[in-house]
C-alpha positions in Angstrom: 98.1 103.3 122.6 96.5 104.3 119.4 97.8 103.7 116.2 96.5 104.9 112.3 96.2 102.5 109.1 96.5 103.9 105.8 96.0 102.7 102.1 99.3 104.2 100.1 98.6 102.2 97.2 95.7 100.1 96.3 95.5 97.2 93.6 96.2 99.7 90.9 99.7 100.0 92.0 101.4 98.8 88.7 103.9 96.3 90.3 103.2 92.6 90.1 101.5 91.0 93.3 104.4 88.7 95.4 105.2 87.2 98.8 108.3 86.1 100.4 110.2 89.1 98.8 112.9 91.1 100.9 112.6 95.0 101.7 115.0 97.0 103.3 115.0 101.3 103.5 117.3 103.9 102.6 116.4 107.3 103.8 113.0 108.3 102.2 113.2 105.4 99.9 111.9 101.8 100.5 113.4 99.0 98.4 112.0 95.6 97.0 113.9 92.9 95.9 112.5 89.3 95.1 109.4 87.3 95.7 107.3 84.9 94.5 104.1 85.1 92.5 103.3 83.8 89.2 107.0 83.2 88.3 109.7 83.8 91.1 111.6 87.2 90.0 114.4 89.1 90.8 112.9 92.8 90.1 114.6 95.2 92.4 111.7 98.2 93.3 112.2 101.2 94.9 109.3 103.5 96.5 109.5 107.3 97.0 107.6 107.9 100.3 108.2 111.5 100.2 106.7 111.4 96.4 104.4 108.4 96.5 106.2 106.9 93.0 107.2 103.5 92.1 110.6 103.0 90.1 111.8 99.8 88.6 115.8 99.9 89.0 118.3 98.0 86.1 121.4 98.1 88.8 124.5 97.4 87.6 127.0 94.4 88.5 126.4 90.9 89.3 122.2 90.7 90.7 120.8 87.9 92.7 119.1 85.3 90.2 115.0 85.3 91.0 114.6 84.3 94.0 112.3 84.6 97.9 112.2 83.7 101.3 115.6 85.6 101.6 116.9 88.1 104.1 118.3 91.6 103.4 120.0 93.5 106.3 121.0 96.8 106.1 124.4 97.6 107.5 125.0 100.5 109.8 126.2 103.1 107.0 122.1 102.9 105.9 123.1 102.3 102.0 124.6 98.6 102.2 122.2 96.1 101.9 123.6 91.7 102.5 121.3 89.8 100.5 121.7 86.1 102.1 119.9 83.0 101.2 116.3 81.9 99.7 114.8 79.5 97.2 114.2 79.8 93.5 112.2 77.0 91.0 114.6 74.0 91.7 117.0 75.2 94.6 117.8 76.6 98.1 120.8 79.7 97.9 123.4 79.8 100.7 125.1 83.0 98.9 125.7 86.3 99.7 125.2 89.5 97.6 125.9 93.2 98.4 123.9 96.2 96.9 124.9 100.0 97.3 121.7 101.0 97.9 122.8 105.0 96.6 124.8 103.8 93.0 122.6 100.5 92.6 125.5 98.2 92.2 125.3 94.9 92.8 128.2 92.7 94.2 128.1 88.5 94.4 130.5 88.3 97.5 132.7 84.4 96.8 131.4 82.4 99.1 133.1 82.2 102.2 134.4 78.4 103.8 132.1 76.1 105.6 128.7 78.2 105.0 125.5 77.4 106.0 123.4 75.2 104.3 121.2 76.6 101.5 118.0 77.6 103.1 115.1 80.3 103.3 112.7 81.4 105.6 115.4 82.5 108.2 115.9 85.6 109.8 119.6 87.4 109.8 119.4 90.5 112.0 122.2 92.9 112.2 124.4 93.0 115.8 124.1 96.4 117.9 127.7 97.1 117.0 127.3 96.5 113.4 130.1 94.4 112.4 128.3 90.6 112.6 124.8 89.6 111.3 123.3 86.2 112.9 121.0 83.7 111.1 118.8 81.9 112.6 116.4 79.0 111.3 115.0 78.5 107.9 114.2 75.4 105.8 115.6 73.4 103.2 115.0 70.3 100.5 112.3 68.1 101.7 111.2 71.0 104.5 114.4 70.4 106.4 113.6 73.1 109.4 116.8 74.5 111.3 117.1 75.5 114.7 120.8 76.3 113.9 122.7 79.8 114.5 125.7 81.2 112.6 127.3 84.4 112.6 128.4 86.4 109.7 131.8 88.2 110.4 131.1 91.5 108.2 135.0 92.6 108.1 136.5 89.0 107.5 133.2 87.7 105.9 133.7 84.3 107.4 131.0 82.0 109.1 130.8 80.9 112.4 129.1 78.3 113.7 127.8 78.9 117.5 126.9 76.5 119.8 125.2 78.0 122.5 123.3 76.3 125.5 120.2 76.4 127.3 116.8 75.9 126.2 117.1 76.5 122.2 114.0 77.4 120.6 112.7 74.3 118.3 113.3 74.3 114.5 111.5 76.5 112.5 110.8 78.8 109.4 109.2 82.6 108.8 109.7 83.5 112.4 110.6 86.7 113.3 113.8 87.5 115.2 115.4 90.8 117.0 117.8 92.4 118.7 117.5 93.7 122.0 120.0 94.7 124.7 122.4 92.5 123.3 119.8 89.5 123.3 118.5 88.0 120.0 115.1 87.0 120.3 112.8 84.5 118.4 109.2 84.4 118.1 106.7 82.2 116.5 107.0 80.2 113.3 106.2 77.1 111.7 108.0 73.7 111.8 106.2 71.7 109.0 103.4 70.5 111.4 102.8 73.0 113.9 102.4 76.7 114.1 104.4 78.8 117.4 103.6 81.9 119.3 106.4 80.8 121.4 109.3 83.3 122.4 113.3 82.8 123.2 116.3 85.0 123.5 120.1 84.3 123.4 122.8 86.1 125.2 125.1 87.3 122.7 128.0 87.5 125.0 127.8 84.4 126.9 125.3 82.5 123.7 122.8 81.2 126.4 119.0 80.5 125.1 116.5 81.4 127.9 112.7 80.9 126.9 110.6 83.8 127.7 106.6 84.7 128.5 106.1 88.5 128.3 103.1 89.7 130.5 100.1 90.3 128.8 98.3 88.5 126.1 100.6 86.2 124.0 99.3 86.5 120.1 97.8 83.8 118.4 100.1 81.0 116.9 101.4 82.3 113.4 104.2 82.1 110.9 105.0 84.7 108.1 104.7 87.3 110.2 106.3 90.7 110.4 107.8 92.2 113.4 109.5 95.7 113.7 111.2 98.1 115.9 109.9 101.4 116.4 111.8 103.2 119.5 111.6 100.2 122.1 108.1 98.7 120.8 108.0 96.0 118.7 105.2 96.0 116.4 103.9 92.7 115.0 101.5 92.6 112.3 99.8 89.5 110.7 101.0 86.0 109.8 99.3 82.7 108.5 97.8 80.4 112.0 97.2 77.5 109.8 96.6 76.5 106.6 93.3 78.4 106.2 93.4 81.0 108.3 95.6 84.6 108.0 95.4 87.5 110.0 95.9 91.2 110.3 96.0 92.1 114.1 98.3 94.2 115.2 100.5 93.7 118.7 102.8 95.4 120.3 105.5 94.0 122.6 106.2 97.3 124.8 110.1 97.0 126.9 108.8 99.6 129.5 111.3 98.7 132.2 114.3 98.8 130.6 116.7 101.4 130.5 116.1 103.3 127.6 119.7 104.4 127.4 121.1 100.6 127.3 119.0 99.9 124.2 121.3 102.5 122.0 124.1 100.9 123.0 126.1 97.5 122.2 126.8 97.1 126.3 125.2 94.0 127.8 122.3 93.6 129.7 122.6 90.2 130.5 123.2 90.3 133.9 119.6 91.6 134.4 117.9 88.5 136.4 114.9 86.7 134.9 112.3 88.3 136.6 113.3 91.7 135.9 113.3 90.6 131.7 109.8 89.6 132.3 109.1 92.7 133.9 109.7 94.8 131.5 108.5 93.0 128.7 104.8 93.5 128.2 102.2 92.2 125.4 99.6 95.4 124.5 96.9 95.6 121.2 96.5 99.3 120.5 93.4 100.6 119.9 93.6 100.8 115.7 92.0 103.1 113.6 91.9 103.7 109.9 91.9 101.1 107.0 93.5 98.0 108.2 95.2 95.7 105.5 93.4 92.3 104.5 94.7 89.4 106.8 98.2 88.2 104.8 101.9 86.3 105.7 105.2 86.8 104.0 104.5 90.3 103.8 107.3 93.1 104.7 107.0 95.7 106.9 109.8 98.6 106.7 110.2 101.1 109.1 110.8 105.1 108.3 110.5 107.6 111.3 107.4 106.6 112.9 106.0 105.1 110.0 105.6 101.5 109.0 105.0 100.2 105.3 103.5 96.8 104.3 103.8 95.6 100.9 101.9 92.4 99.2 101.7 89.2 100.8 99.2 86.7 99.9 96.5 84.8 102.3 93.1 83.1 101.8 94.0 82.4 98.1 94.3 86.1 97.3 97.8 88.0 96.1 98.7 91.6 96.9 100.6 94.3 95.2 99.1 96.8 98.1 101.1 99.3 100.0 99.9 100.4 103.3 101.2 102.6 106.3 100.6 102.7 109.7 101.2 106.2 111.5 102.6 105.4 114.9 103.6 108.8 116.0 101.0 108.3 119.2 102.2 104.9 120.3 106.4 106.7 121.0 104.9 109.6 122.9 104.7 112.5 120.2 103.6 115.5 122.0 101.2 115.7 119.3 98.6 113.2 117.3 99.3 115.0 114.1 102.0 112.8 111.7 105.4 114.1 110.8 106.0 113.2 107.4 110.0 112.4 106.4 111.6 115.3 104.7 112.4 115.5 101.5 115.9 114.8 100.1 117.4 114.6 96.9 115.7 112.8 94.2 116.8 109.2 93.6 117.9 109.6 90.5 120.8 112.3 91.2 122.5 109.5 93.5 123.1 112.5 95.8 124.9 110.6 99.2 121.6 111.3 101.7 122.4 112.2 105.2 123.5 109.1 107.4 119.8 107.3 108.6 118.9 105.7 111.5 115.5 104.3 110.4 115.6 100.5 110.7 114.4 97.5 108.4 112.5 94.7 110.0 115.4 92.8 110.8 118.0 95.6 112.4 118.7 95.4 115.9 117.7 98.1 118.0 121.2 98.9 119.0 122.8 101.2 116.4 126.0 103.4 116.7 127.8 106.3 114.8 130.2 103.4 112.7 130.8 103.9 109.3 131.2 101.4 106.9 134.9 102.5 106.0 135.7 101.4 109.5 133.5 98.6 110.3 134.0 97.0 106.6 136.5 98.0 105.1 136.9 94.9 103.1 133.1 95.7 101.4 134.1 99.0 101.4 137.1 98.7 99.1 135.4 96.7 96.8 132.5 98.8 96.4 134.7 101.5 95.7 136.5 99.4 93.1 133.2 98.7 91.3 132.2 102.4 91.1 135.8 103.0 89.3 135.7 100.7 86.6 132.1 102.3 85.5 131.2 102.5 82.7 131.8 100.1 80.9 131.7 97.7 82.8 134.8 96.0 83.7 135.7 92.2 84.9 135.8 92.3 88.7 138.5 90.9 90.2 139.1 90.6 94.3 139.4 88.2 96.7 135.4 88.5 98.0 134.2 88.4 94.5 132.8 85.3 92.9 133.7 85.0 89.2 130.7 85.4 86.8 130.6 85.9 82.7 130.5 88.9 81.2 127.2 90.8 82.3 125.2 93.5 80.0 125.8 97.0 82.0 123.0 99.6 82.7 123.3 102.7 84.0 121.4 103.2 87.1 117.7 104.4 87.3 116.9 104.1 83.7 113.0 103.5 84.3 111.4 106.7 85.5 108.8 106.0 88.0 106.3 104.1 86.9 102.8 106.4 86.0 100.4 104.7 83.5 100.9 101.2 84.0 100.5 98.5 81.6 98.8 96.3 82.5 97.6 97.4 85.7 97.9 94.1 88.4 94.8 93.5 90.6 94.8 90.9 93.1 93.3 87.7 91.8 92.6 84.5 93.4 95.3 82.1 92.9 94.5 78.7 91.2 96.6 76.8 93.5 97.8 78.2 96.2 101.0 77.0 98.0 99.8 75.8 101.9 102.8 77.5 104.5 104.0 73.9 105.1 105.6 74.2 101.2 106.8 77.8 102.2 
């Protein structure tokens, strides 16, 4: 397996270096909300792929206050985006906001009964028949670490907490979880005091953990990681192994034995015995080519096509505002080395609804289906569609999901044309005191 690094975007980028920020995709579009870097922000960034431009977006609605270490899950209809969790100056978040990732309208959902506690650093991956999305994990106050799951009902919003058996994984923060066959696994992460390269899976249906050791070579210990679905191989790039050292390998865990067929699907494939999971799980590190990134954690990866994007991150004292891709059209069997790049569609600005996408953020499950958000949620859905009517001006939203908020200053989408001649221009720069990961 061979697999190509690009630069997109160097130091000269224009945007403000960061880590811990949350990135989801919508069609040829890659979006940035968060993070952490000289101040903690809330800036909402969107880059162009097909173009290569930056935008800044002023959405409209009720925005997430500055915040990182949240999640952002995309939901099955490829333009809603849940925003759950995270930390800001003085505080850990347990709420939940909604963006239409086509209008730019922002929704603060009211917080459902019984939530989880405030936290950041978890995962929340998206079920394969897209009406749940499970957290797992995280941290709190005084580097509480969770081992904890909950479920996020998307039609009812209402939490569940599970209680599953088995051998749980132990608690920890910026791991990386998936969704495979109707498993959720875990792997790696950081507890406070020790670093993991550890992996686990729970049965959805029956809510069993099972610990797991793919053949191969396991990676090295890390946390802050990124790890992301492209066909059936997960690609896992970087992470922090301690406080001093960061890396930027690359390794893919290959599911060569399964049925490719059952990983399209929300059926269960948790009768398959133990040995036959091992089997066809298998550790690889592709032969890689090109210009690698600089070793980094709490970076994003986002997946378009066959094509992954890392933004910023921050390691060895040094923060990044970089962008770079990696081509892996060789590594899902392309007939042919040469790259296909996305097509183009409408421009961002004209809001034109984009065909219905099955490219994946770092956190969807691999399992995806033809369900539309008017079906699966219609309760997100109807409010979203309430929003969009009372615009402009804007209006005092009312509904049952929405949490009450003063009056808020309306702007109309995209108002900041991609961004061409910065000012100033932000170069990586040593940072005078840099958090360790046990503080992250």
């Amino acid at each position: 397996m061979q697999v190509l690094w690009k630069r997109v975007l160097g130091p000269d980028s224009g945007l403000e270096g960061r880590w811990g920020h949350a990135s989801s995709s919508r069609g040829q579009f890659v979006l940035f909300h968060g993070g952490n870097s000289s101040k903690i922000n809330s800036e909402l960034c969107v880059y162009d792929t097909v173009r290569g431009t930056w935008s800044l977006i002023n959405g409209v609605g009720v925005a997430p206050v500055a915040r990182f270490g949240h999640s952002a899950t995309t939901l099955l209809d490829g333009r809603t985006i849940l925003y759950f969790g995270g930390r800001g100056n003085s505080k850990h978040f347990n709420d939940i906001h909604m963006l239409d990732a086509e209008r730019f309208m922002w929704l603060r959902l009211k917080q459902p009964k019984s939530p989880p506690d405030a936290r950041a650093g978890h995962t929340a991956v998206l079920s394969g028949d897209g009406r749940s999305i499970f957290v797992f994990g995280g941290h709190s106050h005084h580097y509480r670490y969770f081992k904890d799951v909950w479920i996020l009902d998307i039609a009812s919003l209402s939490w569940t907490k599970l209680k599953p058996s088995g051998e749980p994984p132990s608690p920890r923060a910026s791991h990386a979880s998936f969704i495979f066959n109707n498993r959720m696994y875990v792997f790696g992460g950081y507890d406070g005091k020790r670093y993991y390269s550890d992996m686990f899976y729970l049965t959805l249906d029956t809510l069993v953990w099972h610990r797991t050791e793919p053949l191969g070579v396991t990676p090295k210990p890390r946390s802050g990681h990124s790890a992301t679905f492209i066909g059936n191989n997960l690609f896992v790039f970087g992470g922090g192994g301690s406080d001093s050292i960061f890396l930027n390998d690359m390794h893919v865990l290959v599911f060569d034995n399964e049925d490719s067929s059952s990983s399209s699907s929300s059926s269960s494939s948790s009768s398959l015995s133990s040995s036959s999971i091992l089997s066809s799980m298998r550790w690889i590190q592709p032969r890689v080519v090109g210009t690698e990134p600089p070793p980094r954690f709490r970076h994003t990866a986002t997946v378009i096509g066959t094509h992954m994007y890392i933004f910023a991150g921050t390691g060895s004292g040094m923060l990044f505002n970089d962008l770079f891709v990696l081509e892996t059209a060789m590594a899902v069997s392309s007939p042919s080395p040469v790259i296909s790049i996305p097509q183009p569609v409408p421009s961002l600005p004209q809001h034109n609804t984009p065909a219905t996408t099955t490219t994946q953020s770092p956190l969807l499950s691999s399992s995806t289906s033809s369900t539309s958000l008017t079906s699966s949620t219609p309760i997100l859905s109807s409010h979203m569609r309430s929003l969009s009517q009372s615009l402009p001006p804007a209006s005092p939203l009312s509904s049952l999901v929405l949490e009450p908020s003063s009056p808020q200053t309306t702007h109309s989408p995209i108002t900041s044309p991609p961004i061409s001649s910065p000012a100033p221009i932000y170069t990586p720069s040593p940072i005078s005191t840099p958090a360790p990961p046990s503080s992250i």
